[in-house]
C-alpha positions in Angstrom: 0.0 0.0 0.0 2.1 2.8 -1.1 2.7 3.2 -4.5 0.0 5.7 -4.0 2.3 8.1 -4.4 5.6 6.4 -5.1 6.2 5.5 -2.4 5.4 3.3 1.4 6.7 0.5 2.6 6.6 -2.4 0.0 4.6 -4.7 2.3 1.8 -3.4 2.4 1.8 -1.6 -0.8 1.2 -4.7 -2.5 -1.0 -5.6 0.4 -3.4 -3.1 -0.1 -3.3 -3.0 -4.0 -5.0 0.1 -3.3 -3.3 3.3 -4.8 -1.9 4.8 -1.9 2.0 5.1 -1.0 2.3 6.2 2.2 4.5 4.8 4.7 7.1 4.9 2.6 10.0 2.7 3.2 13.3 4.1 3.1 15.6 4.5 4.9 18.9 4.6 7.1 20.6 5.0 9.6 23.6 6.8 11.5 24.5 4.5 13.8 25.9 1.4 12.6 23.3 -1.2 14.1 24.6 -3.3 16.8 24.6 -7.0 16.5 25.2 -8.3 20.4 25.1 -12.4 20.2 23.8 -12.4 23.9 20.7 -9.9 23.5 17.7 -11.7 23.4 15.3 -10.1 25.7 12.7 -6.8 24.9 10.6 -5.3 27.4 6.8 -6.5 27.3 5.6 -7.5 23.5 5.7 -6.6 20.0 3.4 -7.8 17.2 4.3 -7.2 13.5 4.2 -8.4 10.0 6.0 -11.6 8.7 5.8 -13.0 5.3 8.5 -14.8 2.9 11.3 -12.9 1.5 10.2 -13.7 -2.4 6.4 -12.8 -1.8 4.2 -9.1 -1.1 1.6 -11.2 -0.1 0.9 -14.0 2.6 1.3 -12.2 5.5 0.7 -13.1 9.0 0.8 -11.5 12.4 3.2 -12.7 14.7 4.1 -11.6 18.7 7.8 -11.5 20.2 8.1 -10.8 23.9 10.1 -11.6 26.8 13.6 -14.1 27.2 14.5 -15.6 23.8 12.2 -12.8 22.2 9.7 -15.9 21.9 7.4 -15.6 18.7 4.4 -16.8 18.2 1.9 -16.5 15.2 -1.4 -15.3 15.7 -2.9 -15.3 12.3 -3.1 -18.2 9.6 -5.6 -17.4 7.4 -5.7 -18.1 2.9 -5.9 -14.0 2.7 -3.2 -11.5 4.1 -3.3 -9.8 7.8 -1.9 -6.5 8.5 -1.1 -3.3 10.1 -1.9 -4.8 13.9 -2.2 -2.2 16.8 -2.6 -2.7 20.2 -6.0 -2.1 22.9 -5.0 0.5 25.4 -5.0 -2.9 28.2 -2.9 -5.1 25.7 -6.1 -7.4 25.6 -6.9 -7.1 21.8 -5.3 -6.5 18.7 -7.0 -4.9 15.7 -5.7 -5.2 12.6 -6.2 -5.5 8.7 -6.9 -8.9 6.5 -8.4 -9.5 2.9 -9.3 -12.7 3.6 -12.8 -12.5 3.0 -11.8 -10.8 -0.8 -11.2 -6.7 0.2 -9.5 -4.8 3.1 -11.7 -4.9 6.3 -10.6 -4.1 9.6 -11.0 -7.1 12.2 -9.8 -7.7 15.8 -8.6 -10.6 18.1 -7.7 -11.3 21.6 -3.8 -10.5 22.1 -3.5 -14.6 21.9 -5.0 -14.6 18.4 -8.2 -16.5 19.7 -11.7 -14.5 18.9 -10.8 -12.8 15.3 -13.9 -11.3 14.2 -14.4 -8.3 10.7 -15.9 -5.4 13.1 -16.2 -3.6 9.0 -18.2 -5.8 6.7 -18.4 -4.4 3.4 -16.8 -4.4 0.3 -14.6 -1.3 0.0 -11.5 -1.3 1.7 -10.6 -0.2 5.0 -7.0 0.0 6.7 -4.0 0.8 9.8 -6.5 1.1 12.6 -5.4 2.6 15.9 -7.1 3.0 19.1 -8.0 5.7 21.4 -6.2 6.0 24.3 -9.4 4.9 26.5 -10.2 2.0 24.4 -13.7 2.9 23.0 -12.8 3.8 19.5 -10.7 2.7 16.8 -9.7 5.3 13.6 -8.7 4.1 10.0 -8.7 5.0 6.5 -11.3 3.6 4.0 -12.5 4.2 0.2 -15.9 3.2 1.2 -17.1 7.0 0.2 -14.9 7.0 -3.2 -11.8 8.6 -2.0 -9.3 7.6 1.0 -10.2 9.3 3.9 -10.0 8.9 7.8 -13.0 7.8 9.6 -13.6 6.4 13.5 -15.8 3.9 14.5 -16.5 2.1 18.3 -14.6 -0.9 19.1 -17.1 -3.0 17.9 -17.5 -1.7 14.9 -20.8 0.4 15.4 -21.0 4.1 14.6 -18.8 4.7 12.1 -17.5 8.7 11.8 -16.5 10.5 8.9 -13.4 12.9 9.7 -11.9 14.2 6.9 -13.7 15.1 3.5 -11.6 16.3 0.6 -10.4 14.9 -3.0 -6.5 13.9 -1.8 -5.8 10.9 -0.1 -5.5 11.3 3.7 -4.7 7.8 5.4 -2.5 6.6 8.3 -4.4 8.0 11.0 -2.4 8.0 14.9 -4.1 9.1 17.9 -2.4 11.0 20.5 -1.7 9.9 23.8 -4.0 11.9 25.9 -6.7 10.8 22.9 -7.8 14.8 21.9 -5.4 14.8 18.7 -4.9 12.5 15.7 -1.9 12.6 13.7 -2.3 11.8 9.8 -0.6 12.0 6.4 -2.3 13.7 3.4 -1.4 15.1 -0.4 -3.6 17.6 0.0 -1.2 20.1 -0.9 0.9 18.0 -3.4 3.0 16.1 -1.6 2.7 14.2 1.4 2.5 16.1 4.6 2.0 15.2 8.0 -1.3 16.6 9.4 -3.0 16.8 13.2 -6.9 17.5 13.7 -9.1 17.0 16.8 -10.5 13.9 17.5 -13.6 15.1 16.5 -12.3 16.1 12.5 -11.7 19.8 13.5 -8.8 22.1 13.1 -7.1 19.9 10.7 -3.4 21.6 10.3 -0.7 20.8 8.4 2.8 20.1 10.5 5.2 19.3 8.0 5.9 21.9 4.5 9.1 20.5 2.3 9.8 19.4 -0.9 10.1 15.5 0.2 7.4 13.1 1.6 6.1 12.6 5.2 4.4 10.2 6.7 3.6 7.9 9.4 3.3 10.2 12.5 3.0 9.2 15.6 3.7 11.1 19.1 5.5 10.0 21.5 3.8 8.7 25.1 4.5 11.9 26.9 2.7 14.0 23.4 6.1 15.9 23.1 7.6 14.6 20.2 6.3 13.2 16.9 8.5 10.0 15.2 8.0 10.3 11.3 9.5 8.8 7.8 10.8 11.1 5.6 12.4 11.2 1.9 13.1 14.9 2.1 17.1 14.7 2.0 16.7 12.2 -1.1 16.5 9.0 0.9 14.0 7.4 3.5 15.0 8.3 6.9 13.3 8.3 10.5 13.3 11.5 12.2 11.7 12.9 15.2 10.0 16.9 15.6 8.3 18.6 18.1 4.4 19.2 17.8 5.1 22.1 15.9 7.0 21.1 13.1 10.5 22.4 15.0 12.8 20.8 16.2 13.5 18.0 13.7 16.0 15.2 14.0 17.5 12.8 11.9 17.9 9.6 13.3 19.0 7.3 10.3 21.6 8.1 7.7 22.1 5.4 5.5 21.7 5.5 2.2 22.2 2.2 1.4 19.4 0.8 3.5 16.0 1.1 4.0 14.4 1.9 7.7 10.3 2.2 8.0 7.3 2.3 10.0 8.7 3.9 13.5 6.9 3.1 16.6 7.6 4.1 20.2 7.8 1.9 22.9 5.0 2.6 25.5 7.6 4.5 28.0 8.8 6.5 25.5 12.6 5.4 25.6 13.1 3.2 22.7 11.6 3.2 19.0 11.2 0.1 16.8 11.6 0.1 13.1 11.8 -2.3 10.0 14.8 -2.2 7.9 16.5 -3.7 5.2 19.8 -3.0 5.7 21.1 -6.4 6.4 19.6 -7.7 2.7 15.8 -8.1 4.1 13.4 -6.5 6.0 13.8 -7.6 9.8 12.8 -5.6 13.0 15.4 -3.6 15.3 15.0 -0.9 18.1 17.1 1.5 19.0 17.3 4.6 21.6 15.2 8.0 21.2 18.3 9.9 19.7 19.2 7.1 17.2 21.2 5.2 19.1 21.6 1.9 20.3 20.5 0.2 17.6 19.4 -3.8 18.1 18.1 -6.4 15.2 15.4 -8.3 16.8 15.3 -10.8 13.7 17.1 -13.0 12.1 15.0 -15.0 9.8 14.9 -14.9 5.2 11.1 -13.8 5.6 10.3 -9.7 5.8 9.6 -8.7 8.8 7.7 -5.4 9.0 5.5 -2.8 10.5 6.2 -3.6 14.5 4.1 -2.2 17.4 5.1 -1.9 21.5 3.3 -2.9 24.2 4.2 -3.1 27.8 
């Protein structure tokens, strides 16, 4: 799902066959990533995206946590699952499958038991995330013609309309203390990071550069925002303030691709996918861009990865 403009990660580009580039996948990084033979321990869980190395489709939902970074699969379904998020409590997981022939947005228990389409129809929906109380989940969907950012309650019942205009807007991230929600939008020809109210109000644009960004989300505390951006030529991670000031560069790497950022729920670490060691595998690293870990080691892809603890 990101060829919509050129770009986002490859995974789901292909995933979504829908137009719409966004994450974008690119990436790299400043640190040279660390490879320490005796790590093999994260703080509380992370679920992400595996599927084989020579395919964009088939993929399934897998959980790491713990000694031994233990994973388990949680999805095994004939159509692809993706984009998972978390509940608030760490009980649920929604997440994004075409198994029944389009994009719908379903949710399971955090074990993978209970999976259940909380969207039933045929246009295409995607990248839920929940509110910060657990009552609400936003996404993106075509089901009104054009990709735009909607909420709906957690089980799928009153469905909200945010945004309304002819770009794409997608990849919507609600804030912390659950009165914002971060998303990226071509509204004004490129992409651009955006935040509104919960409620669709007071949608402003954060980001203004020649390059592409995407994939906002702020950090626990709601100081900082982690991003991807193309706008020195290559896909990098960076992190700004609220305001747009502020920005950091966190990968330099030319030769590598880093993606889909995510904190970790204290706010100290940030996961990320990146090819830089031939195939897409997961790795965290430190707030400033240090640190760096590889959490996997396998031939599949491993991609979009999100914290809980």
């Amino acid at each position: 799902m990101y060829k919509r403009i050129k770009l986002v990660i490859s995974t789901r580009k292909t995933e979504i066959g829908l137009t719409i580039l966004l994450i974008a996948i690119i990436a790299v990084i400043i640190v040279v990533a660390t490879y320490d033979p005796d790590f093999h321990e994260i703080e509380g869980k992370i679920v992400f995206v595996s599927s084989p190395a020579s395919l964009a489709i088939d993929n399934e939902i897998y959980m790491m946590e713990g000694d031994n970074l233990n994973i388990v699969n949680l999805t095994n379904t004939s159509g692809s699952n993706t984009t998972p998020a978390w509940s608030p409590d760490g009980q649920r997981i929604a997440f994004s499958s075409c198994r029944d022939g389009n994009w719908e947005i379903y949710l399971m228990n955090a074990d993978g038991s209970n999976q259940a389409n909380l969207t039933n129809n045929t246009t295409n929906e995607s990248d839920p995330w929940w509110s910060p109380d657990g009552s609400r989940i936003t996404f993106f969907s075509d089901r009104d013609g054009n990709y735009e950012i909607y909420t709906m309650r957690a089980d799928g019942t009153d469905v909200v309309r945010l945004t309304n205009n002819s770009a794409l807007d997608a990849l919507p991230h609600w804030s912390p203390a659950g009165d914002q929600i971060t998303f990226t939008s071509d509204r004004d020809g490129n992409y651009e990071i955006y935040m509104m109210d919960a409620d669709g109000s007071d949608q402003t644009r954060i980001t203004d550069n020649l390059g592409n960004d995407m994939d906002a989300s702020l950090s626990p505390d709601g100081s900082r925002i982690v991003f991807m951006s193309n706008r020195t030529g290559d896909y990098e991670i960076y992190t700004m303030n609220t305001d747009g000031t502020g920005v950091a560069n966190l990968t330099r790497s030319p030769s590598s691709w880093d993606a889909q950022p995510c904190w970790s729920t204290d706010g100290t670490k940030i996961a990320f996918s990146s090819d830089r060691e031939g195939t897409f595998d997961l790795y965290i690293m430190t707030t400033d861009g240090s640190n760096v870990v590889r959490l996997t080691w396998e031939s599949y892809k491993e991609t979009l990865p999100r914290w809980w603890q």
